[in-house]
C-alpha positions, 0 to 999 in steps of 0.5 A, spaced: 461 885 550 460 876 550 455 875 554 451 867 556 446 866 552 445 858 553 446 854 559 443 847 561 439 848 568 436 842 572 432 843 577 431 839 584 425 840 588 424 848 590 431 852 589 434 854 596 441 854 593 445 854 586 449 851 584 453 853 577 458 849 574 463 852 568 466 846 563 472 847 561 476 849 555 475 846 548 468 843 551 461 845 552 456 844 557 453 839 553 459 835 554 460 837 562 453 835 563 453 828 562 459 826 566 456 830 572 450 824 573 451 822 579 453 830 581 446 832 579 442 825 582 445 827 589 442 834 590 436 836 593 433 844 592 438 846 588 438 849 581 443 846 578 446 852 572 451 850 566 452 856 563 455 855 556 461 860 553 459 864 548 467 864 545 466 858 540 473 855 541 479 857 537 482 850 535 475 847 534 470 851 532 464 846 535 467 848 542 467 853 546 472 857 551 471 862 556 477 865 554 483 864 549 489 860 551 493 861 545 493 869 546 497 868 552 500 860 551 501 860 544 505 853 543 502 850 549 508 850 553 504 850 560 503 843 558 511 842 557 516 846 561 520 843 566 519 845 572 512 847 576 514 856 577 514 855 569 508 852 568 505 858 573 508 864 571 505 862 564 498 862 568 500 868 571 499 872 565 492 870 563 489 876 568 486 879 561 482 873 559 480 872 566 478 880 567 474 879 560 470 873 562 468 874 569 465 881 566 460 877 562 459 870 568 458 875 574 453 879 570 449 872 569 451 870 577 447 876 578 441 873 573 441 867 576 441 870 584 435 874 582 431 869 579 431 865 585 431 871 590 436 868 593 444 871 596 451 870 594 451 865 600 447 861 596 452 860 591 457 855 589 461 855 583 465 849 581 468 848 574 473 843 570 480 846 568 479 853 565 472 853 567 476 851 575 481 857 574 475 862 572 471 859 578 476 860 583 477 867 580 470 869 580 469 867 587 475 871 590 473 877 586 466 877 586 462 883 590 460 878 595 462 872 599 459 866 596 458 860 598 464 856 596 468 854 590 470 846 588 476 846 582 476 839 579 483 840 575 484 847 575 489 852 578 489 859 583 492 862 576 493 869 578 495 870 586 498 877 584 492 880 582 489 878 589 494 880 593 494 887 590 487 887 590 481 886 595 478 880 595 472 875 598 474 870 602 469 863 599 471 856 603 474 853 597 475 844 595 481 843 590 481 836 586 485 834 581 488 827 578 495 826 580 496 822 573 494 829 570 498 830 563 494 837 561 494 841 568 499 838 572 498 835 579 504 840 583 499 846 582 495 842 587 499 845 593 501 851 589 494 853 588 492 851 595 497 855 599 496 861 595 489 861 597 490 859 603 495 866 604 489 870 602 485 867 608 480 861 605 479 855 608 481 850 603 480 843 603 484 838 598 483 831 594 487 828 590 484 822 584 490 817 585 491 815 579 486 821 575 488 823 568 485 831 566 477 829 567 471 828 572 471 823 576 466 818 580 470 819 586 472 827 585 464 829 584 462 824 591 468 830 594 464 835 591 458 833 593 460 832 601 463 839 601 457 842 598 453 840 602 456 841 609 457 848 605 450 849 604 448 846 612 453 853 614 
């Protein structure tokens, strides 16, 4: 089995809380590392984890993946369909690489718990596009509640699966771009009412005019939600 192996770490005062923050698809923690400043300048006694994916990347080898889209997307239709149910059915049926990275994130989740004694409370976990979809999915199917779930450009990618399953119930904030030409903005809505079926407090923020990236307005959301997170 993958597991992770390198990571950025920031620390900030003495960690009472963690933070771990997932890049997204043909990126690297790198990468995410220096969009997310003014994020890391604005928090105080956290650890602040970007792990790195230990798949290299299947359509650029010097970046990485948490899972391949082309084993469940070959021709990128996702992007293209015409209407938003195509787009989520093809999400849908990811469940296998959704199912193979939570095995290696949760066992490092549980590594970075116990490094700084602390609990699933504790515990936030955002993430960028397929980082999101696999932050979402590994705070609804980890052991226990965690703190809360921050999805920049993501989506609720398998609802079924946690219909049929039990699952925990984390406060979770959705941002995404409504100008999004790689996750489109309609499964904004889409992700939150499912979420929302499932019992989690949701909270959502649309980027006016926000392509597919991190935004300086977005990580401000970010950084208010978890803070009132951490204050609960």
């Amino acid at each position: 089995m993958a597991f992770i192996s390198e990571e950025i770490v920031h620390i900030k005062g003495y960690p009472k809380k963690l933070i771990i923050f997932l890049h997204g698809y043909i990126d690297n923690c790198e990468s995410l590392n220096r969009r997310i400043v003014p994020f890391l300048n604005n928090l105080n006694d956290v650890a602040i984890h970007l792990p790195e994916a230990p798949q290299s990347c299947e359509i650029h080898e010097k970046k990485r993946q948490w899972y391949s889209m082309h084993q469940f997307d070959p021709n990128d239709d996702r992007k293209t369909v015409p209407t938003l149910k195509e787009c989520t059915d093809i999400y849908a049926h990811m469940g296998k690489g959704f199912d193979e990275s939570y095995q290696y994130l949760s066992e490092y989740i549980d590594t970075c718990l116990n490094e700084y004694q602390l609990e699933a409370k504790d515990l936030i976990i955002c993430g960028f596009s397929q980082g999101a979809m696999l932050a979402l999915y590994t705070a609804l199917r980890y052991p226990e509640k965690i703190g809360g779930c921050v999805s920049f450009s993501g989506i609720m990618a398998t609802p079924d699966y946690f219909y049929r399953h039990s699952h925990q119930i984390p406060r979770c904030l959705l941002i995404h771009g409504d100008a999004d030409n790689l996750v489109r903005y309609g499964v904004l809505e889409y992700s939150k009412d499912h979420l929302q079926k499932l019992g989690c407090q949701v909270a959502s923020y649309t980027v006016k005019g926000g392509q597919h990236k991190i935004t300086e307005d977005g990580l401000k959301q970010a950084e208010n939600f978890i803070k009132e997170c951490f204050k609960s």
